[in-house]
C-alpha positions as CSV (number, residue, x, y, z in Angstrom):
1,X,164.9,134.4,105.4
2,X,161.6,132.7,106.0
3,X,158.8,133.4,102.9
4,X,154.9,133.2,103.3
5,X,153.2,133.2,100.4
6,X,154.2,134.5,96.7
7,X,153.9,138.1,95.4
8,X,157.9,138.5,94.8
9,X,158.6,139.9,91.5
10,X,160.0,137.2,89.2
11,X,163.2,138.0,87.1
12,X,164.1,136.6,84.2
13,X,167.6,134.5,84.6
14,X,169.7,132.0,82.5
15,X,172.0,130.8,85.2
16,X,173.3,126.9,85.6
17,X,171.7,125.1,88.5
18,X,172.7,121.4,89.6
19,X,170.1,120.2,91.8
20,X,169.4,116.7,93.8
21,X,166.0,115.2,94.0
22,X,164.7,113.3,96.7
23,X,161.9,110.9,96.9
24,X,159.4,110.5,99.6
25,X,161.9,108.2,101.6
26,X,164.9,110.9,101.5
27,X,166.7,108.6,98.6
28,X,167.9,110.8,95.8
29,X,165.5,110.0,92.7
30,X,167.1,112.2,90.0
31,X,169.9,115.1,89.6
32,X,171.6,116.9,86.9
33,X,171.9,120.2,85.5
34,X,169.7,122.5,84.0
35,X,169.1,126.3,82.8
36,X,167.5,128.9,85.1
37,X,164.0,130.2,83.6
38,X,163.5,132.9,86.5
39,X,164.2,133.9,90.3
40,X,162.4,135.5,92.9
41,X,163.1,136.0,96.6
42,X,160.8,132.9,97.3
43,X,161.8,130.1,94.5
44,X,163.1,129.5,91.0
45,X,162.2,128.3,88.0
46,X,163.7,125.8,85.7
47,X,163.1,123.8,82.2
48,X,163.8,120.1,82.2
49,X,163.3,116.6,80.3
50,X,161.1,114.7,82.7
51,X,158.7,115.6,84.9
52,X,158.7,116.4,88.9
53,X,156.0,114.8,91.6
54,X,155.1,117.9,93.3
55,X,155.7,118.7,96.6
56,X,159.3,116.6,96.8
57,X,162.2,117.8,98.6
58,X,165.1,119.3,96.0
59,X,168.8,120.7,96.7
60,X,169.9,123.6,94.5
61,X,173.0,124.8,94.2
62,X,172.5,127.7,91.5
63,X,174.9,129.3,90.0
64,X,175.7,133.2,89.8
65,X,178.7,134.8,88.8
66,X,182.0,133.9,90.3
67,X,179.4,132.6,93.2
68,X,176.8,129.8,94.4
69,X,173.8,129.5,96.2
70,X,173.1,126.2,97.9
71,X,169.6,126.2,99.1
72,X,166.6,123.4,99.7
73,X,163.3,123.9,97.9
74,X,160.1,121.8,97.0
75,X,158.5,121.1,93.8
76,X,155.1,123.7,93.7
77,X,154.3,123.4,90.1
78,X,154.8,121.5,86.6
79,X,153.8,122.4,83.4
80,X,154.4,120.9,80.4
81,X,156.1,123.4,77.3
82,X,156.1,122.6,73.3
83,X,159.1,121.0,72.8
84,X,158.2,118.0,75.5
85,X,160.1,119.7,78.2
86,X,158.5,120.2,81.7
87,X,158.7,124.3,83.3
88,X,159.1,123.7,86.7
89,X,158.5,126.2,89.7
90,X,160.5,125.3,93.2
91,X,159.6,127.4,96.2
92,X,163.0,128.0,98.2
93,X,162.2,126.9,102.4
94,X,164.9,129.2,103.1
95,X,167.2,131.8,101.8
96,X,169.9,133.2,104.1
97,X,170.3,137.0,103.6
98,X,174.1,136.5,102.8
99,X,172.6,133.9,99.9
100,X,169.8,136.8,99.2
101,X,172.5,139.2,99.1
102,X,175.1,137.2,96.6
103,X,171.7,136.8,94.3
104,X,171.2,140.8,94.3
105,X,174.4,141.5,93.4
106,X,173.3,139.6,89.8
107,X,170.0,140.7,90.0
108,X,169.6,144.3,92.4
109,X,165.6,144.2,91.6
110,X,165.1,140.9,93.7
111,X,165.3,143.2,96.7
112,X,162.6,144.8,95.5
């Protein structure tokens, strides 16, 4: 599934994601896991301890249930919350509709 533009309705989630970051060269930069924030048909949104150059390549695999998602993003957005932590918004490039799918079955109102 190809996306253009936001406007998808953003659902709250607390689901484990291990993702990869990659640096302008394609070398990975950081990785770990974090704590969902929210999901939407179009990205995801997660807390974590450092900050995130926007627009860099990251691999998610999130997960949901007995099930994953393994999906590519970029960084869109960083902002900084109280406690020194950094909210960060990734903007899926693509979501296969079996992938879409396996996320509605958590969260139905993503198909909305």
């Amino acid at each position: 599934m190809d996306f253009e533009g936001r406007g998808a309705v953003r659902i709250n989630s607390e689901n484990l994601l291990a993702f990869r970051l990659f640096d302008k060269e394609g070398r990975v930069c950081n990785e770990g896991m974090v704590e969902t924030l929210d999901i939407s048909r179009t990205g995801i949104a997660i807390q974590f301890k450092e900050a995130m150059d926007i627009g860099l390549k990251i691999e998610l695999t999130i997960g949901l249930g007995d099930d994953v998602v393994k999906t590519i993003g970029k960084v869109r957005n960083l902002q900084e919350v109280d406690d020194g932590q950094f909210q960060i918004g990734i903007e899926f490039d693509f979501l296969t509709d079996e992938d879409l799918n396996k996320i509605a079955i958590v969260y139905p109102s993503i198909l909305k």
